[in-house]
N, C-alpha and C positions, 0 to 999 in steps of 0.2 A: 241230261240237260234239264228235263221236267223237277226235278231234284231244285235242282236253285230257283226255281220258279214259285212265289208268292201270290195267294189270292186275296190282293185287297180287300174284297166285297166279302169275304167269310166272314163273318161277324159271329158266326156259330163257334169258331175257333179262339178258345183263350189268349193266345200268342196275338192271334190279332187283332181282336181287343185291346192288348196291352200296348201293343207297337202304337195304334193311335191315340189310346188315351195319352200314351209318352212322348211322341211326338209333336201334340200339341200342348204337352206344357211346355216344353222347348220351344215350341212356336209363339207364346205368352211373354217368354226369358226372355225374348231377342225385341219382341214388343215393347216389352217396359225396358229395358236395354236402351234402347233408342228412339224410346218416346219423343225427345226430346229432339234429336234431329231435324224434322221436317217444320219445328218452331221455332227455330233461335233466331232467326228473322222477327218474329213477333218477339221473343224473351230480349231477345237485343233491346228494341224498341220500347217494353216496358219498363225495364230497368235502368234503360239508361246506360249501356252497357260498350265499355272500349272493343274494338276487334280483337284485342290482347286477352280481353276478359273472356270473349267468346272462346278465341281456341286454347284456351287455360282449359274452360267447362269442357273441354271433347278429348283434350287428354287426362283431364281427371277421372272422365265417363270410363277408361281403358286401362286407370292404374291398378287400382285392385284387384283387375283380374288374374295379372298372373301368381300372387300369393294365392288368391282364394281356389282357382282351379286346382292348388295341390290342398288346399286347407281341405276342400268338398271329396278330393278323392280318397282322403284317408277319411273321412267322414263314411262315407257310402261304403266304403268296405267297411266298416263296422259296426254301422246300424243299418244297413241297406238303403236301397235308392226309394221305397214308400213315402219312410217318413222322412227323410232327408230334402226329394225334389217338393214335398207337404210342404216344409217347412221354409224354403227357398223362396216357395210362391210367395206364401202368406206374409212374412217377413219383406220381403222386396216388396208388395204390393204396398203394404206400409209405408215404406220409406217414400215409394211413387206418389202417393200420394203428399206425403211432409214436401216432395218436390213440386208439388202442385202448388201450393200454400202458402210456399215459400215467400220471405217480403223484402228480402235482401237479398245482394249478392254474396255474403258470406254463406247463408244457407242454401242457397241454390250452389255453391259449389262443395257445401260440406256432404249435401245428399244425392250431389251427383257423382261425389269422389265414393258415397257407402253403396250408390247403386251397380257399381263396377261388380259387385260380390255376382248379382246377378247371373252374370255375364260366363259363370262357371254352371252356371245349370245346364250345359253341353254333357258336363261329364258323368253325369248322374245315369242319363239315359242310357249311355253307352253300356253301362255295365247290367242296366234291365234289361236292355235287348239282348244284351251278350249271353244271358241268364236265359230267355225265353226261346231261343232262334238256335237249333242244330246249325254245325262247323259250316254245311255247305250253303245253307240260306242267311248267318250272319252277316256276310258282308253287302246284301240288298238288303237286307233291312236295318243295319246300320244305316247305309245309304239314304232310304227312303229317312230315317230320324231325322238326321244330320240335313239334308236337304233340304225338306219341309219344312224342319224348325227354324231354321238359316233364312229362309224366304219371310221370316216374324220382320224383320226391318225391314225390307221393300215393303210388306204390307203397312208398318205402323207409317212410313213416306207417303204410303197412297191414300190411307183410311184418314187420317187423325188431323190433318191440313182441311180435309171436305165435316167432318166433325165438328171442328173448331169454328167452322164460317158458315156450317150450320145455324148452332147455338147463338152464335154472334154476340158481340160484345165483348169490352177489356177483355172481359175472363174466359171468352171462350177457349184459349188455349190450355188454360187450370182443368177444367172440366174436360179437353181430350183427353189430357195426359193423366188427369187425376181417373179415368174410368178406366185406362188399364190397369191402373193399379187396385182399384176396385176388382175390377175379370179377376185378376193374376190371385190375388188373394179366394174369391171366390170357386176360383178352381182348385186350386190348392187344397182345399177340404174334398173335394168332388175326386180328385184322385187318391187321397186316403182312403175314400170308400171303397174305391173301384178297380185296384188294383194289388198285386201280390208281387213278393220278389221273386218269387220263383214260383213254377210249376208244381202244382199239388206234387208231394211225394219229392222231391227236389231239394237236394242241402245247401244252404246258402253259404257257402266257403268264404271263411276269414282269416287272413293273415295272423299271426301266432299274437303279433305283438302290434300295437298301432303306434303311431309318432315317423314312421319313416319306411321306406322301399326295403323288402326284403331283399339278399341277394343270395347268389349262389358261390361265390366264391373274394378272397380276399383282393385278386385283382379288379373283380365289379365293385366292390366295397370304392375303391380309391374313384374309379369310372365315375361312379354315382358322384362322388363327392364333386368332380371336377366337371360333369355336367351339369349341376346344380349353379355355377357361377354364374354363366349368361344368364338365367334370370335376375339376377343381383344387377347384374350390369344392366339391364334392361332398366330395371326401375330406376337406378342410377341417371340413365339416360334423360329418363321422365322426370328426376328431380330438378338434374340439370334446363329443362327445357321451361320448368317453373321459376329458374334463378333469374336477378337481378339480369343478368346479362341477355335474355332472353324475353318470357313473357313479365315477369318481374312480380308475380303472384308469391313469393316465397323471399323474405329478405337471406340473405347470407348465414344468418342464424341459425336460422331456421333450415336452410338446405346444408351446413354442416351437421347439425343435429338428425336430418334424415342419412344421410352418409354413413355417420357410426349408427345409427341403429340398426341399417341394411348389413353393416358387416357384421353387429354382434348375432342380430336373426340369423346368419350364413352360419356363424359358430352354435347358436343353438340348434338349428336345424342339423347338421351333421353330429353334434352331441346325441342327438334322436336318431339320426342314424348308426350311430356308435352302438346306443345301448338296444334298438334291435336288434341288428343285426350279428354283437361278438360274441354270445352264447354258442349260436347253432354254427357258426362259421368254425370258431374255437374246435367245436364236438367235430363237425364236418357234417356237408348236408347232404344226404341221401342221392343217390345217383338221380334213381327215376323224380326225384323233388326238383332238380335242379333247373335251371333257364340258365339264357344267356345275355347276361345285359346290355351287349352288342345291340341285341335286336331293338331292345328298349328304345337306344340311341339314336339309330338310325330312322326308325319311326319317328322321334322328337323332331332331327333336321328336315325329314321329309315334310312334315308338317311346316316347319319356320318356312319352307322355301311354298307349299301348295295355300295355306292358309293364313301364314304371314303376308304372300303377295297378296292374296286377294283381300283382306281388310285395306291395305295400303292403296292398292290400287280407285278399289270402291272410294274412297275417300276422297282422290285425286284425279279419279277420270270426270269428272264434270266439268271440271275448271280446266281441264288435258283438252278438250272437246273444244270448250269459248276461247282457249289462248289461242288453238290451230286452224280456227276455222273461224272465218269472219262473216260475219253478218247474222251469228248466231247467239239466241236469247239465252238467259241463263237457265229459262224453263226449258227448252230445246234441248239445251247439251244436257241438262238432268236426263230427259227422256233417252236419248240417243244414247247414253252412258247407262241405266239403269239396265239395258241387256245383259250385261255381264252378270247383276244379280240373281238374271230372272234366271240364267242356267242353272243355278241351284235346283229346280227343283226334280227337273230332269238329268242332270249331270253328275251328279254327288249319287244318290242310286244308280248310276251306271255305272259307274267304277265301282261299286261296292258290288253289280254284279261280273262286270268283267271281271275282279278277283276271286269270287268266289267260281267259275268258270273256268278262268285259264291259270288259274292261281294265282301269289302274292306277288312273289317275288319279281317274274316276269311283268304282270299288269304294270306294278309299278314304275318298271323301267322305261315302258313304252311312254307311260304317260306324263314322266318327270322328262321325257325327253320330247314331250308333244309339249309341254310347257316351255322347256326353252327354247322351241322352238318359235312357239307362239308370241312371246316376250322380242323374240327377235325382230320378227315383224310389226309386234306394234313401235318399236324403235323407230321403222322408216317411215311410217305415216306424218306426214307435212299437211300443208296447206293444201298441195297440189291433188290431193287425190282426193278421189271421188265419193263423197261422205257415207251413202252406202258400204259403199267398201270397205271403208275404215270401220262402220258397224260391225258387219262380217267379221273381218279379222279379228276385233273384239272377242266376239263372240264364239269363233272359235276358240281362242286362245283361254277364253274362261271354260269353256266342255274341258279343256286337259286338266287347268288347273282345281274346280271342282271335282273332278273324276279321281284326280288322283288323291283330294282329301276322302272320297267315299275309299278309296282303295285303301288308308292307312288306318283307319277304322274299322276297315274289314277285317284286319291283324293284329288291332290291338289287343280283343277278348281272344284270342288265341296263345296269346304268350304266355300268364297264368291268369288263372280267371282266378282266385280267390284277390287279387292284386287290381282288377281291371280298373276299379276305380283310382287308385295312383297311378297306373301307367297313363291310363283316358288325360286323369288333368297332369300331369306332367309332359303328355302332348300334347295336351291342348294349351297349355303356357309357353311352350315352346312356339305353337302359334302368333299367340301375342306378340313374343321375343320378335320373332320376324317382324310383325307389323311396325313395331320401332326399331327396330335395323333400318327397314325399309324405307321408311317415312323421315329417319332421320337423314338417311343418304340422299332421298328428295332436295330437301334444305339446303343441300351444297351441290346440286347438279343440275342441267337440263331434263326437260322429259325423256328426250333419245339417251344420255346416259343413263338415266334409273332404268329405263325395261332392260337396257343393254347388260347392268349390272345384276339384275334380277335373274335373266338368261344365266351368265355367266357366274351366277349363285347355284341356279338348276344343274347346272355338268359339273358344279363340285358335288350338289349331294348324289344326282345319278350314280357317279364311282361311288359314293356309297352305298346306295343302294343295291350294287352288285354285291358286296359282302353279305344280304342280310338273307336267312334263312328260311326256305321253307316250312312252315308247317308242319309237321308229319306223325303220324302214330296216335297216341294218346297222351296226357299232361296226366303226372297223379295229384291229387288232394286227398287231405287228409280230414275224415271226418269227424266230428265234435267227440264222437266216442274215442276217437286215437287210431280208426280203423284206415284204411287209404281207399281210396275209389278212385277206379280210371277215365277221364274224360279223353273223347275221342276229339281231336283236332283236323281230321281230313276230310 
């Protein structure tokens, strides 16, 4: 049991060093990320600004990530995650700023649709922790990254409102938002200095060939291709919700011309997967080289259902809170609704340790099934009950659905580590996918049917997640000299 146990306070220890200095620049991404949030009441009111215009800027703020989580994972496996999460800050801090300075609403929605990129700095970490952290301590300090860093928008909600009315004045809100982009940038140097991709004496394994997921065999070759679509559809979604018929920020033209370009990027991006992957498939890939892209898969859904609900939900419990319960402020239902976030920081590191403990496969089950379970209950909360209560429920139902994102990041560096970075943002876009499934099912239903449907999304992936495999033995890589090394996965 001592084995999976982390001592935060070693500061003596390289590993844990890195885990924090990593964790907080994920903690920075999700800052500047959502700088923006706890203003749009003031950005409203400076600009001048329709409600149409608002929730245009909050799904532009969420388009680009699910491209750029797969754009960042082939990145970071092939230059590593130093210079890559370096560059993530420095650049995003940038752009936060041009959002600050902004004098229009065309420019505030052109750099809040480039600050979306941000929003993939999730996947960077994954693959340094996954690099630093032995099979049986991985999945808590996944947990503890993912957690902490996740907790970056509750804080930028609490700090950057008190900031802002600080400073006082038109521009106070410029100068909250403009200083994280300042920080984000200024860290971003401070962690090129201060960190490695790996452990002295440690080979940084890279996929043969970059542009696309390796696979092991010619039926994962098609899998891959056929799971790639729901993100297509996803932004499709988001195009649609730009059109004319909708918020109306895109005329007709212009949303046919996103249309074909989404499908001709579908045909490029599987072109890239072509020309990886028909060499070594053709030859045949070595037994001990092999995975199983099953597993890939069902980590994606598990994710759409733990971390799609919960961006959806966060979105929509405030407003969930003022419809059901009367006589409540809209600063009230914030507070009352902000519990679900705060589980992050305790909830996401327990699932990453209960898998590394009881293992993957089982952790996951329990807790894709404490999710639907939790979703079910928030279904029956009305008016009638007793508003504690309804917290609670909340709250527990977020410990399953955090827990079990700490649990699917406890699996992801397990699969191949020379890959983790494409598996990371290919689940982590999978995420997003959820968030608009999610959020679009909203739009056509009650509150009691979305948790009802959300539930009833958890017992389809659950049977999946019975398919999905343990961990076991050791993964081979192969090292830059052509030699192979075995990593221990148990």
């Amino acid at each position: 049991m001592s084995e999976s146990r982390i001592n935060l306070l070693n500061f003596g220890d390289p590993k844990i060093r890195t885990l924090h200095f990593t964790w907080f620049a994920f903690f920075l991404t999700f800052v500047v990320w959502f700088s923006h949030a706890p203003m749009l009441v003031v950005i409203k009111e400076a600009f001048d600004l329709s409600s149409q215009q608002v929730k245009a800027l909050m799904i532009l703020n969420v388009a680009m990530t699910i491209p750029a989580r797969i754009v960042i994972g082939i990145l970071v496996d092939k230059y590593g995650p130093r210079h890559v999460f370096s560059g993530l800050l420095i650049i995003s801090g940038a752009i936060c700023l041009l959002f600050a300075t902004a004098n229009s609403y065309e420019q505030l929605a052109l750099f809040r649709f480039l600050l979306g990129f941000v929003g993939a700095g999730f996947v960077i970490g994954i693959r340094m922790v996954g690099e630093w952290f032995p099979a049986k301590q991985v999945g808590l300090a996944e947990g503890i990254y993912g957690g902490w860093g996740n907790f970056g928008s509750a804080a930028a909600a609490m700090s950057l409102p008190i900031i802002a009315l600080t400073i006082g004045g038109d521009d106070g809100w410029r100068y909250a938002i403009g200083g994280t982009g300042v920080l984000a940038a200024i860290y971003g140097v401070i962690y090129f200095f201060n960190v490695r991709d790996t452990p002295k004496g440690s080979t940084y394994f890279k996929p043969k060939k970059s542009g696309g997921l390796e696979v092991s065999s010619w039926g994962d070759f098609w899998f891959l291709l056929a799971m790639n679509i729901p993100m297509y559809i996803a932004l499709a979604v988001l195009t649609w919700k730009l059109s004319p018929t909708n918020l109306g920020l895109l005329d007709d033209s212009a949303c046919t011309i996103i249309y074909v370009g989404l499908v001709a990027l579908y045909m490029f991006q599987s072109s890239q997967i072509w020309k990886v992957n028909h060499e070594h498939l053709k030859e045949g890939v070595p037994e001990m080289q092999r995975y199983k892209f099953k597993q890939v898969a069902i980590l994606n859904w598990s994710y759409f259902a733990t971390f799609g609900s919960e961006l959806a939900v966060v979105s929509m419990l405030p407003l969930f809170f003022l419809d059901t319960f009367d006589g409540l402020s809209p600063v009230q239902a914030g507070l009352l609704a902000s519990g679900f976030a705060f589980m992050n920081l305790a909830a996401r590191p327990g699932g990453g340790y209960l898998s590394d403990r009881f293992g993957r496969r089982k952790t996951m089950l329990i807790l894709i099934c404490g999710l639907a379970a939790g979703y079910f209950l928030l279904s029956q909360i009305n008016g009638g009950w007793w508003i504690p209560l309804a917290v609670i429920a909340t709250m527990c139902c977020s410990f399953f659905v955090q827990a079990g994102e700490g649990a699917v990041f406890a699996m992801v560096p397990l699969v191949q580590r020379r890959m983790t970075g494409q598996i990371a943002g290919m689940t982590g876009a999978f995420g997003n996918v959820g968030a608009v499934t999610y959020l679009t099912i909203l739009s056509f239903v009650d509150y009691s049917t979305f948790f009802m449907l959300i539930a009833a999304s958890a017992g389809f992936i659950f049977l999946l997640v019975i398919f999905l495999e343990e961990p076991e033995g050791k993964m081979a890589e192969i090292l830059p000299d052509g030699t192979v090394e075995l990593i221990d996965v148990t």
